[in-house]
mmCIF file of the C-alpha atoms, coordinates in Angstrom:
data_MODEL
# 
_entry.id   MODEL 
# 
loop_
_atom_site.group_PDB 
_atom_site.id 
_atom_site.type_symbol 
_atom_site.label_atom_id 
_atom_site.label_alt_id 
_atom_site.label_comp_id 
_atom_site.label_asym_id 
_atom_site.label_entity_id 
_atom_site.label_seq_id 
_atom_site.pdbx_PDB_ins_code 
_atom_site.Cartn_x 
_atom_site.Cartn_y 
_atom_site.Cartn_z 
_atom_site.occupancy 
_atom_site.B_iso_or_equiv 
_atom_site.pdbx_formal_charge 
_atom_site.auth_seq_id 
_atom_site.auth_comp_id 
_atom_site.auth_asym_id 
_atom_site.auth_atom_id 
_atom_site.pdbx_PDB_model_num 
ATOM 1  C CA . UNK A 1 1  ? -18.917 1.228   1.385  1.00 0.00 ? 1  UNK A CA 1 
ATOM 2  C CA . UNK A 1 2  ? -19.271 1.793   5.268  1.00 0.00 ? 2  UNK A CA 1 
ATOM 3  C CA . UNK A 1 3  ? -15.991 2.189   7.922  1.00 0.00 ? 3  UNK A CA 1 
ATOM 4  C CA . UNK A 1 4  ? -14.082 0.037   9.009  1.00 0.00 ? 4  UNK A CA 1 
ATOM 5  C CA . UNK A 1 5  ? -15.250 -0.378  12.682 1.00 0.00 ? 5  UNK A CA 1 
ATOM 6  C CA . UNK A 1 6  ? -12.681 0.075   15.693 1.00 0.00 ? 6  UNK A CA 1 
ATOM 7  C CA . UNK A 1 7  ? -13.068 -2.921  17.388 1.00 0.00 ? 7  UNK A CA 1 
ATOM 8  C CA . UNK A 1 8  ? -12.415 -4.873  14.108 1.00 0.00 ? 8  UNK A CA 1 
ATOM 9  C CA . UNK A 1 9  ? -9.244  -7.133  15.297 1.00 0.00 ? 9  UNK A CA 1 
ATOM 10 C CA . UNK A 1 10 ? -7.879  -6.588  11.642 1.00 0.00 ? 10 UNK A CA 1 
ATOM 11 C CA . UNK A 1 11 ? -8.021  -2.463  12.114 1.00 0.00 ? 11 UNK A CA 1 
ATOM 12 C CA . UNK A 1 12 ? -6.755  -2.779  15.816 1.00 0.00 ? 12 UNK A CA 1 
ATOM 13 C CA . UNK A 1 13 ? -3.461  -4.759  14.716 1.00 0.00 ? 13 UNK A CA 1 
ATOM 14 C CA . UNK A 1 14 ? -2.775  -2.284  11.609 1.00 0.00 ? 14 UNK A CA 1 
ATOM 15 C CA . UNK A 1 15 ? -3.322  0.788   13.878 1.00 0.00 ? 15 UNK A CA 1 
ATOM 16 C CA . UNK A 1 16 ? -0.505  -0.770  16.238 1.00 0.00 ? 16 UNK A CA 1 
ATOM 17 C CA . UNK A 1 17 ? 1.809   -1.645  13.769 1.00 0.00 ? 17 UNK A CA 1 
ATOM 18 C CA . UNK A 1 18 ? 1.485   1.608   12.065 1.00 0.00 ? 18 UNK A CA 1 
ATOM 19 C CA . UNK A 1 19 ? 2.033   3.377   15.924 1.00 0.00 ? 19 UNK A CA 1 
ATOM 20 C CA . UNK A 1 20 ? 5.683   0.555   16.709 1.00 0.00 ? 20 UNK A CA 1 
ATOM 21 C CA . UNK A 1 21 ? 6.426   1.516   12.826 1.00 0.00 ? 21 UNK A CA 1 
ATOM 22 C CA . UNK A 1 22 ? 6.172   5.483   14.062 1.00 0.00 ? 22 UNK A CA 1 
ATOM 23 C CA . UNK A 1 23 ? 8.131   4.667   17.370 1.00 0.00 ? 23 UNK A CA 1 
ATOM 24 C CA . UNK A 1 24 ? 10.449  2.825   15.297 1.00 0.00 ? 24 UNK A CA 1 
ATOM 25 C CA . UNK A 1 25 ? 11.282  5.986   13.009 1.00 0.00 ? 25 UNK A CA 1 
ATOM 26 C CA . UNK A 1 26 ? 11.559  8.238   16.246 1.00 0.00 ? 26 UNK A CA 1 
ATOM 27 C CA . UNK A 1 27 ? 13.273  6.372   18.150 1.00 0.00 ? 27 UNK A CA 1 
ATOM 28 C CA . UNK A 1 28 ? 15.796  4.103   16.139 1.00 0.00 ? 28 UNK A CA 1 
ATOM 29 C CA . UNK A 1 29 ? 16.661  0.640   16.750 1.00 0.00 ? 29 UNK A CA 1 
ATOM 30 C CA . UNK A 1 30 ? 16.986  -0.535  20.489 1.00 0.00 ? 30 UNK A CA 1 
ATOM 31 C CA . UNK A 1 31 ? 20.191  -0.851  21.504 1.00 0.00 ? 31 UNK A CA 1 
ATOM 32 C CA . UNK A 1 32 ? 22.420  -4.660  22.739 1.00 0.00 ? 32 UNK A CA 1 
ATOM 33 C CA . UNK A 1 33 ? 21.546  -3.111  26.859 1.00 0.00 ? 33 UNK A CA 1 
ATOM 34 C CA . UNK A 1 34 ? 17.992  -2.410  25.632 1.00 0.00 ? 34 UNK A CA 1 
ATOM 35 C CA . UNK A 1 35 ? 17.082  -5.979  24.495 1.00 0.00 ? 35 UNK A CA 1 
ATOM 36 C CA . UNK A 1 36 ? 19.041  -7.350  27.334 1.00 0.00 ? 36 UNK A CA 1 
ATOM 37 C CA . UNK A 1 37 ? 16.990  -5.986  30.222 1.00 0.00 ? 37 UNK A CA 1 
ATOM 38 C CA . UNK A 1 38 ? 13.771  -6.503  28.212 1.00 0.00 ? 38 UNK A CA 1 
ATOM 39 C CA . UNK A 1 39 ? 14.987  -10.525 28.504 1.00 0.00 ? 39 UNK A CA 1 
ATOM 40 C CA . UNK A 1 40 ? 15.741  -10.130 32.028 1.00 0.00 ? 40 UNK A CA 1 
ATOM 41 C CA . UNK A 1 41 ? 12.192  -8.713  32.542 1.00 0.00 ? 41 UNK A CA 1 
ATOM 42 C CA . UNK A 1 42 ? 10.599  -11.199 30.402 1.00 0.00 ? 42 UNK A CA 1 
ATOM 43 C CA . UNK A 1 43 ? 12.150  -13.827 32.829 1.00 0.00 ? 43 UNK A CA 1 
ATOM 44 C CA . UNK A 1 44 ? 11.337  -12.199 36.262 1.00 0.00 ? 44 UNK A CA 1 
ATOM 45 C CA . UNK A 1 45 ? 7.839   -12.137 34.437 1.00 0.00 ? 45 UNK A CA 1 
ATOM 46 C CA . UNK A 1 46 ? 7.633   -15.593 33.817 1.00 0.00 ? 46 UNK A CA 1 
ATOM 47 C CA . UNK A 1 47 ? 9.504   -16.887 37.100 1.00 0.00 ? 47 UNK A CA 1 
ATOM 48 C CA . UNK A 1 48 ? 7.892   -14.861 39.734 1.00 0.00 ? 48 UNK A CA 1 
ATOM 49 C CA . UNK A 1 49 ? 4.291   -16.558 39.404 1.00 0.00 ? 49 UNK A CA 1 
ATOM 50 C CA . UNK A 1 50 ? 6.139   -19.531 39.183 1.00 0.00 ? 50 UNK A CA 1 
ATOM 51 C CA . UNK A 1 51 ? 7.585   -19.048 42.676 1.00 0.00 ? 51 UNK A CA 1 
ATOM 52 C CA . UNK A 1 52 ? 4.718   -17.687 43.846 1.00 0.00 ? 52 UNK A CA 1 
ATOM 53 C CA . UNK A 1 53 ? 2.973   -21.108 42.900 1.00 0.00 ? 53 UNK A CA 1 
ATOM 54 C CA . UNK A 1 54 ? 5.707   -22.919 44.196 1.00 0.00 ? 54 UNK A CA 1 
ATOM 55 C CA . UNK A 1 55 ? 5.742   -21.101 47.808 1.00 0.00 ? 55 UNK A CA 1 
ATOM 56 C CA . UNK A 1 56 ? 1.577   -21.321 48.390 1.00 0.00 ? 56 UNK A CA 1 
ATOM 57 C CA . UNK A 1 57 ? 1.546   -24.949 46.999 1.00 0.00 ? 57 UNK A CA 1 
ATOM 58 C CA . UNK A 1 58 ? 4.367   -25.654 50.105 1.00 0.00 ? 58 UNK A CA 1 
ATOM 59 C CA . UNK A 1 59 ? 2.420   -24.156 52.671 1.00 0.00 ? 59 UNK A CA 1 
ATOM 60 C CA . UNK A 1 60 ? -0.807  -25.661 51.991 1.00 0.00 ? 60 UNK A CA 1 
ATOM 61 C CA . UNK A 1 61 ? 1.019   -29.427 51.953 1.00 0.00 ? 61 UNK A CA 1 
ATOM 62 C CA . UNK A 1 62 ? 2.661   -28.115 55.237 1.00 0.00 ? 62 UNK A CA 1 
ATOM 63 C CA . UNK A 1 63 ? -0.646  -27.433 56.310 1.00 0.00 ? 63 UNK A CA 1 
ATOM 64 C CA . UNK A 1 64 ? -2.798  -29.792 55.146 1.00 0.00 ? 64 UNK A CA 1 
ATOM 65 C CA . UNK A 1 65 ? 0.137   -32.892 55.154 1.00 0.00 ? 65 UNK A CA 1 
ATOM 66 C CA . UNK A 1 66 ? -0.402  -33.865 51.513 1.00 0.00 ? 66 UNK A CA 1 
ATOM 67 C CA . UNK A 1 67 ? 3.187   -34.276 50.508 1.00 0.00 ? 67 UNK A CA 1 
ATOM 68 C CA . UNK A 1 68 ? 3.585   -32.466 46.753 1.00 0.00 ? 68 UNK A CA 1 
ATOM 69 C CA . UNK A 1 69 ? -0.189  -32.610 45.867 1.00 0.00 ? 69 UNK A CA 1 
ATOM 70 C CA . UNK A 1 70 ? -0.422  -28.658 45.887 1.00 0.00 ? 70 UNK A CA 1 
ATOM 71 C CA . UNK A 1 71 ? 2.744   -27.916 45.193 1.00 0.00 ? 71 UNK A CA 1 
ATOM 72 C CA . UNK A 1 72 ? 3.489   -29.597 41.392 1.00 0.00 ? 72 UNK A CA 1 
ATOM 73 C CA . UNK A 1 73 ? -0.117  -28.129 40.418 1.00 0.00 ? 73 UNK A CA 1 
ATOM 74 C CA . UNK A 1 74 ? 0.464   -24.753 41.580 1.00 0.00 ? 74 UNK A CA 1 
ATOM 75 C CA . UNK A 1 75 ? 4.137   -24.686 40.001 1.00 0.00 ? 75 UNK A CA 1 
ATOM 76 C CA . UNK A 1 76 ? 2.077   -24.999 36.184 1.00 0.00 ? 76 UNK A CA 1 
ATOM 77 C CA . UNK A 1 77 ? -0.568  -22.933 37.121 1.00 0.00 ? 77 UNK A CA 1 
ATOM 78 C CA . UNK A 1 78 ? 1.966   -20.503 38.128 1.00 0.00 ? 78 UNK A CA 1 
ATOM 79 C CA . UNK A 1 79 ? 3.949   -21.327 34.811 1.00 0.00 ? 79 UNK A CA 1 
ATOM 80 C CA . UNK A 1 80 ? 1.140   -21.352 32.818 1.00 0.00 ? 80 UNK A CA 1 
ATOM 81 C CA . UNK A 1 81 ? 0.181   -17.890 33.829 1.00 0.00 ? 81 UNK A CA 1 
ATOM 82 C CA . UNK A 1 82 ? 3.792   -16.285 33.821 1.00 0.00 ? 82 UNK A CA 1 
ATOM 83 C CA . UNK A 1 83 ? 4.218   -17.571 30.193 1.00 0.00 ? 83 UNK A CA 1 
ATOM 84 C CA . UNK A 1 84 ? 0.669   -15.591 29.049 1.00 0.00 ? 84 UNK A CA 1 
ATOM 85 C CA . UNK A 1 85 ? 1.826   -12.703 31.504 1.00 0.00 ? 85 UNK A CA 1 
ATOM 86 C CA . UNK A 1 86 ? 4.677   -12.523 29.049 1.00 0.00 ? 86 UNK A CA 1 
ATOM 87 C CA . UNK A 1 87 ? 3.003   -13.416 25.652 1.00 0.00 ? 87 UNK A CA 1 
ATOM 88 C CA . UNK A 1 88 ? 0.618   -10.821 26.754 1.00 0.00 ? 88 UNK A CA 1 
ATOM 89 C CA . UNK A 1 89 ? 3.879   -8.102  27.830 1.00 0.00 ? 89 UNK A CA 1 
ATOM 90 C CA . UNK A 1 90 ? 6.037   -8.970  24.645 1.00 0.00 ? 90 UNK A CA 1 
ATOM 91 C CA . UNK A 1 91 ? 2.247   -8.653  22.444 1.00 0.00 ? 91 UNK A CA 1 
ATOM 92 C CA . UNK A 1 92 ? 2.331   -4.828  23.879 1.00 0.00 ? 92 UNK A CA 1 
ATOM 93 C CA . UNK A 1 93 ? 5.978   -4.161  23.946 1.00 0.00 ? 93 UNK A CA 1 
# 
């Protein structure tokens, strides 16, 4: 039988849960201030490209005079990319 190969998603997520399970025994269990700021992060992750959508979507209808027509679509683009931001920072956490 050959090796497993390293790029193999399978391998990749076993390695990582074997390396949180080894944090985990090092380390202990996160304490109530611990989780706490990791939810305040989580939101300032998922808010700030919101605002950011929010704040260039305003200017261009400034700009260009089209009422909310940048605006709304920038707000989900900018939610829509805060939310994977923090899929993608929780995934790693």
């Amino acid at each position: 039988m050959s090796e497993p190969e390293d790029d193999d998603p399978l391998v990749q997520n076993v390695h990582l849960r074997g390396e949180r399970h080894q944090r985990w025994l090092r380390e202990g269990e996160a304490s109530t201030a611990q989780r706490l700021a990791q939810i305040g992060v989580l939101g300032w992750i998922i808010v700030v490209p919101m605002l950011i959508g929010i704040f260039i979507g305003h200017w261009l209808d400034h700009r260009l005079n089209t009422g909310i027509f940048w605006t709304a679509p920038l707000l989900f683009v900018g939610l829509a990319f805060g939310c994977w931001s923090g899929w993608k920072w929780m995934q790693s956490a």
